[in-house]
Backbone atoms as SQL, in Angstrom:
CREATE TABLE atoms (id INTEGER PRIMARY KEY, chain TEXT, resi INTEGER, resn TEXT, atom TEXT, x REAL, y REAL, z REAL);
INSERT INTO atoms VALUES
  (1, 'A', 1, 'UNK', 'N', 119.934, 87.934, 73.284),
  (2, 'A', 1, 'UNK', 'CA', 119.767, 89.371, 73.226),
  (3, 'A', 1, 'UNK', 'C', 119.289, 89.915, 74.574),
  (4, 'A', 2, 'UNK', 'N', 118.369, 89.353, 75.113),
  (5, 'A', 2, 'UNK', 'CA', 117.823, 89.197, 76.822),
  (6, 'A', 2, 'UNK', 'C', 118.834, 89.616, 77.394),
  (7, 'A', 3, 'UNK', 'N', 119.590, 88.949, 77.431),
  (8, 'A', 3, 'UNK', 'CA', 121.185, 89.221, 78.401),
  (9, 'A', 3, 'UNK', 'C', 121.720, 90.069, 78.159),
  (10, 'A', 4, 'UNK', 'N', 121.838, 90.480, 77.198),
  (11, 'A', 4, 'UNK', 'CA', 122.844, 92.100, 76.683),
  (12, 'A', 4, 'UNK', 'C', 122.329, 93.142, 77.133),
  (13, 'A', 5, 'UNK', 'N', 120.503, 92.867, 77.077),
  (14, 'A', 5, 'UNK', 'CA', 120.147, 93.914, 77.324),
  (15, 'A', 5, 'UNK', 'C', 119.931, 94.459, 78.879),
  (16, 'A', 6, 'UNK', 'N', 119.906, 93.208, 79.470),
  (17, 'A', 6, 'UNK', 'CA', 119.685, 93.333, 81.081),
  (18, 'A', 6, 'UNK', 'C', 121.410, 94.054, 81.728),
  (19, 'A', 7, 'UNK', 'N', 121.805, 93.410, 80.713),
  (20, 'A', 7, 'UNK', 'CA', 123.344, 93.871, 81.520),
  (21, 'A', 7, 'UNK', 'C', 123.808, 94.981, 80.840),
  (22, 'A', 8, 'UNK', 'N', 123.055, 95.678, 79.787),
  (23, 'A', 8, 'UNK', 'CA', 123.357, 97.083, 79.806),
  (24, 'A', 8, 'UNK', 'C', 122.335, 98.087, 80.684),
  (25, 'A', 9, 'UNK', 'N', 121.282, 97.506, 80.903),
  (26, 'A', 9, 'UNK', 'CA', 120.831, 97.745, 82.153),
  (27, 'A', 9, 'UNK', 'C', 121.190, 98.597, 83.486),
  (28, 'A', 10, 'UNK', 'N', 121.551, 96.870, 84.236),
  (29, 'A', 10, 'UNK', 'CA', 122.122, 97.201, 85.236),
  (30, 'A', 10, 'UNK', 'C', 123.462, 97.723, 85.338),
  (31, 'A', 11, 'UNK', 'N', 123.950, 98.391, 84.006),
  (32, 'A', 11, 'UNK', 'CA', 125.563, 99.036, 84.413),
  (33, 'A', 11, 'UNK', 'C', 125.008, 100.297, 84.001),
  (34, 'A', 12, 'UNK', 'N', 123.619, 100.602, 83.803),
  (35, 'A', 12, 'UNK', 'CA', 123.226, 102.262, 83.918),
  (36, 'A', 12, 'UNK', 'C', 123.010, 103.016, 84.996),
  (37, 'A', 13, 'UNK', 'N', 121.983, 101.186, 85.845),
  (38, 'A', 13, 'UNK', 'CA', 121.256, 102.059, 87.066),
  (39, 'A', 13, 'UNK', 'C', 122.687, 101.593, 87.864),
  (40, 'A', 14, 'UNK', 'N', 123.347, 101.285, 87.902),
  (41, 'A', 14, 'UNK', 'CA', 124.863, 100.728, 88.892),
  (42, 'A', 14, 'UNK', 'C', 125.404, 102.126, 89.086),
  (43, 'A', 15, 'UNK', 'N', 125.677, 102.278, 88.204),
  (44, 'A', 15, 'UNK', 'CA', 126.771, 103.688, 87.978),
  (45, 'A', 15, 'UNK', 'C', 125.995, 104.966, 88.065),
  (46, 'A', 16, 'UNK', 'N', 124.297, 105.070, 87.913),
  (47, 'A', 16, 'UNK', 'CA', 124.051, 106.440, 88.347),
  (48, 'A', 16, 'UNK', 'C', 123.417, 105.983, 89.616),
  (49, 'A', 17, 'UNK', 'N', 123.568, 105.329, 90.352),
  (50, 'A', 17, 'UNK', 'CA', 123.472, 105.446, 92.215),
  (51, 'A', 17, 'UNK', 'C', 125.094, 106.205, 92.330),
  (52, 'A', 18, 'UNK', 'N', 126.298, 105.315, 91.824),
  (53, 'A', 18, 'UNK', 'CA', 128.038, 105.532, 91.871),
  (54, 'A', 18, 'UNK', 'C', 128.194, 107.398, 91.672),
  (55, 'A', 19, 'UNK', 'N', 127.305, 107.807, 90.583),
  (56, 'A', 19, 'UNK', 'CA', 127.237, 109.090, 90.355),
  (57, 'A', 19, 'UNK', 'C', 126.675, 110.070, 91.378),
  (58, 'A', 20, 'UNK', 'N', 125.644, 109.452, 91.401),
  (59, 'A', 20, 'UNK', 'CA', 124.663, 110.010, 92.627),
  (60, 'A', 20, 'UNK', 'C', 125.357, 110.668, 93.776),
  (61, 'A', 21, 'UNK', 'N', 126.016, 109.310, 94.471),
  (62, 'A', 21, 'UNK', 'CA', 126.569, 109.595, 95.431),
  (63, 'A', 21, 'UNK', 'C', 127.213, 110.235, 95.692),
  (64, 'A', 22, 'UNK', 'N', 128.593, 110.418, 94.506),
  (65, 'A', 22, 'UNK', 'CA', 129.378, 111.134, 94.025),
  (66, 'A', 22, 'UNK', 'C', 129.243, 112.682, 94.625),
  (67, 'A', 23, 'UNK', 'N', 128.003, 112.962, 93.897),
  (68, 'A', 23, 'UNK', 'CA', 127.390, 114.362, 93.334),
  (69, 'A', 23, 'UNK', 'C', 126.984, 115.066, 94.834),
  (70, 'A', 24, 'UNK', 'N', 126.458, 113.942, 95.240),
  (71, 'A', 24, 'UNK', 'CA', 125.842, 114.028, 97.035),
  (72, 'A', 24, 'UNK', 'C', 126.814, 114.737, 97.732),
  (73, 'A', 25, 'UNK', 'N', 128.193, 113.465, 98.030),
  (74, 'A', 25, 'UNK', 'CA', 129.261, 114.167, 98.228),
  (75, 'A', 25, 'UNK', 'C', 130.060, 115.308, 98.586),
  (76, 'A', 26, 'UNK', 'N', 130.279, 115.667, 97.020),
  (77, 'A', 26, 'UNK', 'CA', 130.889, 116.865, 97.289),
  (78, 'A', 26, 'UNK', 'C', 129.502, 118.009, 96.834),
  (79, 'A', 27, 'UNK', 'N', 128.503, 117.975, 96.807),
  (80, 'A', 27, 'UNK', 'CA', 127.647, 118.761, 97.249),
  (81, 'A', 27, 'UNK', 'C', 128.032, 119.093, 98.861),
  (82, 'A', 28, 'UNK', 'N', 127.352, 118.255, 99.733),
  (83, 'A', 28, 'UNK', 'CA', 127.628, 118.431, 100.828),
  (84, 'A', 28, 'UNK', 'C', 129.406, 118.871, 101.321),
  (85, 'A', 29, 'UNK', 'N', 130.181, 118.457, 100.094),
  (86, 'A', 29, 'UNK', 'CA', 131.386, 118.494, 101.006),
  (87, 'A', 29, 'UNK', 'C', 131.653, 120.354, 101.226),
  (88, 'A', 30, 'UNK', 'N', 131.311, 121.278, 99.551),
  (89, 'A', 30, 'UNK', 'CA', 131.196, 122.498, 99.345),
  (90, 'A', 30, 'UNK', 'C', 130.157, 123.035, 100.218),
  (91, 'A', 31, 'UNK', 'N', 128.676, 122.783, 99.805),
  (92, 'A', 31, 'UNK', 'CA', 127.834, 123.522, 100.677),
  (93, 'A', 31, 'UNK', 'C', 127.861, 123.740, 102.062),
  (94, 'A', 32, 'UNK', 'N', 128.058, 122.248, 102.574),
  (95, 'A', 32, 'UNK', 'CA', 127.549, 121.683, 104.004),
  (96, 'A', 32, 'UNK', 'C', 126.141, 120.656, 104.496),
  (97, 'A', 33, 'UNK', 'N', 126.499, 119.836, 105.282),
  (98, 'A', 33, 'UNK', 'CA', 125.196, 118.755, 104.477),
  (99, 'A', 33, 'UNK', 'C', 124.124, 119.332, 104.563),
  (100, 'A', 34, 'UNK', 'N', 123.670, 120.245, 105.443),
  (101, 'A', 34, 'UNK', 'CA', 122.136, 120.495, 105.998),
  (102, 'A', 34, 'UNK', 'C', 122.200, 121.676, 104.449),
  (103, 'A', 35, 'UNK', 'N', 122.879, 122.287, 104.510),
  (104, 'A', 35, 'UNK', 'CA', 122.820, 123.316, 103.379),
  (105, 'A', 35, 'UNK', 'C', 122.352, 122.370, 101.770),
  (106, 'A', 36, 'UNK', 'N', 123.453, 121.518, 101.792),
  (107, 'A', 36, 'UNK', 'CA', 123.275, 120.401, 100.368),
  (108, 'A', 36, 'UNK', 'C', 121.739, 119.322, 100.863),
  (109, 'A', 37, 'UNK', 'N', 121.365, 119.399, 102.121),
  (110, 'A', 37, 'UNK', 'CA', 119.834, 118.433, 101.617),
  (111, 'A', 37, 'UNK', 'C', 119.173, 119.462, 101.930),
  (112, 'A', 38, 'UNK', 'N', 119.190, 120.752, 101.455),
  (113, 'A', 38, 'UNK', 'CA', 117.974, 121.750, 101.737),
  (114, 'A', 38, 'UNK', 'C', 117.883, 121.862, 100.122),
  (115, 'A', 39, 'UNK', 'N', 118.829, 122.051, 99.745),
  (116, 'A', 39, 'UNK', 'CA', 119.071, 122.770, 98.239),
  (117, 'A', 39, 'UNK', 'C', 118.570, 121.445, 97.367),
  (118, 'A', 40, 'UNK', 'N', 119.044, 119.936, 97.824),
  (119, 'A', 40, 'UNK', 'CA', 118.482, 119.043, 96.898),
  (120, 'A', 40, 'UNK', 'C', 117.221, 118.898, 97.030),
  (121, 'A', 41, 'UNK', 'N', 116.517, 118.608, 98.345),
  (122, 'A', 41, 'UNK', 'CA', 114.791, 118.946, 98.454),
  (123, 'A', 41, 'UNK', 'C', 114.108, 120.009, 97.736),
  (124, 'A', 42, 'UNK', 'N', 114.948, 121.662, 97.888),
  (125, 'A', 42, 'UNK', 'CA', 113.957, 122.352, 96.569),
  (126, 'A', 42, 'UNK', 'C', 114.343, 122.051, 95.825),
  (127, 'A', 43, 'UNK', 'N', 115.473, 121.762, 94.983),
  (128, 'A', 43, 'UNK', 'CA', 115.676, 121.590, 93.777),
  (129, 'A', 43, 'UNK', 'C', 114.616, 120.162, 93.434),
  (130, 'A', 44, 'UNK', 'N', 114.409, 118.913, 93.794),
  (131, 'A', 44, 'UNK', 'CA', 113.663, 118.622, 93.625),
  (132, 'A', 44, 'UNK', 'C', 112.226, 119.003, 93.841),
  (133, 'A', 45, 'UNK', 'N', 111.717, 119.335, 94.202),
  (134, 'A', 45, 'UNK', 'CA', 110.551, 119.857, 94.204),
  (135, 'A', 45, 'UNK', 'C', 110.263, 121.049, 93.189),
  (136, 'A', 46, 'UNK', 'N', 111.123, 121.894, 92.967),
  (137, 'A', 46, 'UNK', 'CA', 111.547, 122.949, 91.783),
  (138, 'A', 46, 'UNK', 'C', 110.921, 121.989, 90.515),
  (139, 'A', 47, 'UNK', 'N', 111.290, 121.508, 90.536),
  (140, 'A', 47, 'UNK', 'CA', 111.551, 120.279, 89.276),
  (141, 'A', 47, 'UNK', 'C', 109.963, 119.491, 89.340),
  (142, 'A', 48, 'UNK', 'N', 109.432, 119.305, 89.949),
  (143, 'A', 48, 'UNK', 'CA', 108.214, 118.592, 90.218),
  (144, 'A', 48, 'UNK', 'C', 106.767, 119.848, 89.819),
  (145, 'A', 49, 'UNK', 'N', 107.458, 120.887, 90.302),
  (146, 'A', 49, 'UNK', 'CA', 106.440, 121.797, 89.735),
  (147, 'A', 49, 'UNK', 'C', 106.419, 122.491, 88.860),
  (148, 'A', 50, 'UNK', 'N', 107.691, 122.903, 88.013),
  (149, 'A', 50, 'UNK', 'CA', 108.199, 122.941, 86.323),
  (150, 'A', 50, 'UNK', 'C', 107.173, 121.757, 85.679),
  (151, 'A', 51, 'UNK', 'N', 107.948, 120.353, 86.252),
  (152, 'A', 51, 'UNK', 'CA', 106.889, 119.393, 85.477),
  (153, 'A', 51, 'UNK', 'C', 104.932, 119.599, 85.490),
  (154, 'A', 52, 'UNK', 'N', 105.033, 119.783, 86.668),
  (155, 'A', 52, 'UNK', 'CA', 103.339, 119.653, 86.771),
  (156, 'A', 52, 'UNK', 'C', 102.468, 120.776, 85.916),
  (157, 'A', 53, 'UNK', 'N', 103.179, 122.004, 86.112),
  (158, 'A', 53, 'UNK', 'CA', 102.586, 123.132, 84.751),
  (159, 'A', 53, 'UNK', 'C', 103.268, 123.173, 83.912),
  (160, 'A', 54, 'UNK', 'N', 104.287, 122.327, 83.475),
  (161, 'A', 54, 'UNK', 'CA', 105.068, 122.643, 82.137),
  (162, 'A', 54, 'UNK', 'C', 104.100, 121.870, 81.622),
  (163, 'A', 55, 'UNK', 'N', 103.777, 120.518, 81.810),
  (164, 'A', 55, 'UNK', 'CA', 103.063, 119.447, 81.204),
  (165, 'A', 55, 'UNK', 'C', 101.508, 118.764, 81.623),
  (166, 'A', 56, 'UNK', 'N', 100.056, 120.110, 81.766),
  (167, 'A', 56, 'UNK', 'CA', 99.171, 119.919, 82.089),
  (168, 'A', 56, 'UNK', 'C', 99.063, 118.187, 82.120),
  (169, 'A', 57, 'UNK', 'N', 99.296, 117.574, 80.731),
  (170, 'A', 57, 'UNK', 'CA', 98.860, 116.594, 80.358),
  (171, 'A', 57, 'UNK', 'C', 99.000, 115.339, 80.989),
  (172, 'A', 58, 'UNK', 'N', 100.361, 115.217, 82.335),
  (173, 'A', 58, 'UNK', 'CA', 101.049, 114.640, 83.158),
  (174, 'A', 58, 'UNK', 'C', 99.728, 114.502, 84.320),
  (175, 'A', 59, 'UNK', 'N', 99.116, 115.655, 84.694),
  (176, 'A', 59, 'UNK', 'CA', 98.270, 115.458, 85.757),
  (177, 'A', 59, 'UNK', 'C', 97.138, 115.530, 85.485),
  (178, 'A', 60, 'UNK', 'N', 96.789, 114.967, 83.970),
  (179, 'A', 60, 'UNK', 'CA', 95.488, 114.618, 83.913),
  (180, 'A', 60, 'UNK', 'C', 95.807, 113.132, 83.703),
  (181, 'A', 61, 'UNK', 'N', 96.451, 112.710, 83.692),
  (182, 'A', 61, 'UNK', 'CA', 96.665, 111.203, 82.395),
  (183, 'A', 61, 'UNK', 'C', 96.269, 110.174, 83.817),
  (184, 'A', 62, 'UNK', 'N', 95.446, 109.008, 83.390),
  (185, 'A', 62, 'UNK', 'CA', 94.572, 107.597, 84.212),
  (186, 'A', 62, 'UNK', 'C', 94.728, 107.031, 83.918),
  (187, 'A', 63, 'UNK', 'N', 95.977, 106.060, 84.751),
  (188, 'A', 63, 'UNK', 'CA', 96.149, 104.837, 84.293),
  (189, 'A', 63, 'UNK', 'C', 95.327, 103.630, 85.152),
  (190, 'A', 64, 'UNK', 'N', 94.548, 104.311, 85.350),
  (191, 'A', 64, 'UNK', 'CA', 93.284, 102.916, 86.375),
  (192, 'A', 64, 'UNK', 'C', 93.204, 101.536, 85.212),
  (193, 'A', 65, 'UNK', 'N', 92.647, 102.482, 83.896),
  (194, 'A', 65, 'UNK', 'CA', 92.195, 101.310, 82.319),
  (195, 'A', 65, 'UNK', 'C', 93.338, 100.379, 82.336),
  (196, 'A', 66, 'UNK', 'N', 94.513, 100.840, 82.310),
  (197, 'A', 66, 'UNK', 'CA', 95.592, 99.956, 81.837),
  (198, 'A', 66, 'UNK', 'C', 96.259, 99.191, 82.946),
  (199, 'A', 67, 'UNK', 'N', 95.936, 99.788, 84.219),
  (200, 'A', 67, 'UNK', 'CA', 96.080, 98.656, 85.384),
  (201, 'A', 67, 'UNK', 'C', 94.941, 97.837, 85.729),
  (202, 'A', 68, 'UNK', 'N', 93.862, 98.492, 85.112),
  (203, 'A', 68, 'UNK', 'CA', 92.907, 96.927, 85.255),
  (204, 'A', 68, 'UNK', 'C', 92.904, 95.919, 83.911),
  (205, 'A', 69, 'UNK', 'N', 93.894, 96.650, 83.084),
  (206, 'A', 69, 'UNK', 'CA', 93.496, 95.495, 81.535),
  (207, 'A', 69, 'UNK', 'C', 94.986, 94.643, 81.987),
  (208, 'A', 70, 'UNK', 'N', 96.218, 95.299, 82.785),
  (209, 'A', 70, 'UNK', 'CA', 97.441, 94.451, 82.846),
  (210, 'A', 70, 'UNK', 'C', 96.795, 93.496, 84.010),
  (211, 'A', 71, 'UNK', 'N', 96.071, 93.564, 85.119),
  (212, 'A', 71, 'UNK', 'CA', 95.734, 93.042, 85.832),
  (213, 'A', 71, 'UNK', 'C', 94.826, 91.712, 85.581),
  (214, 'A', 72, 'UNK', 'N', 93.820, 92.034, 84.386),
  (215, 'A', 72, 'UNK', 'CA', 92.859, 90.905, 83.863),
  (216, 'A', 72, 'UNK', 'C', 93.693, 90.063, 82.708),
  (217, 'A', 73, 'UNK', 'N', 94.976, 90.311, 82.750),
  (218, 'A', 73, 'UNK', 'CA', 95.821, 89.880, 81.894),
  (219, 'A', 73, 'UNK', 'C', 96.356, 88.359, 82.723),
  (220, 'A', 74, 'UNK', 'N', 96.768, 89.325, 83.567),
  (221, 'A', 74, 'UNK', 'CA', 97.714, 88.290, 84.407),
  (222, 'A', 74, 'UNK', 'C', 97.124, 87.401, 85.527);
């Protein structure tokens, strides 16, 4: 089952780099590149700060406990 699952896996993250790039592409091919990595930098960042006040709970949450209990684990 190990195996099925690793290799449905890696044909998710395979194909959304394949997508990615894709998208990169003809972003840049329409916009223009400096135009398409201006627009993907805010758009990410857009997105980072939707998250950060959409979801107070994101920038309170400490995972120090659970990296020192995986740590005294291993």
């Amino acid at each position: 089952m190990r195996g099925r699952v690793a290799s449905v896996n890696s044909m998710f993250v395979g194909s959304s780099n394949e997508l990615g790039a894709f998208e990169s592409g003809v972003t840049a091919k329409l916009m223009g590149t400096v135009t398409a990595v201006i627009f993907g930098g805010s758009m990410t960042l857009l997105t980072v700060g939707i998250t950060a006040f959409g979801s107070p709970s994101f920038r309170k949450l400490d995972l120090s406990k659970d990296i020192e209990d995986y740590e005294a684990h291993n």
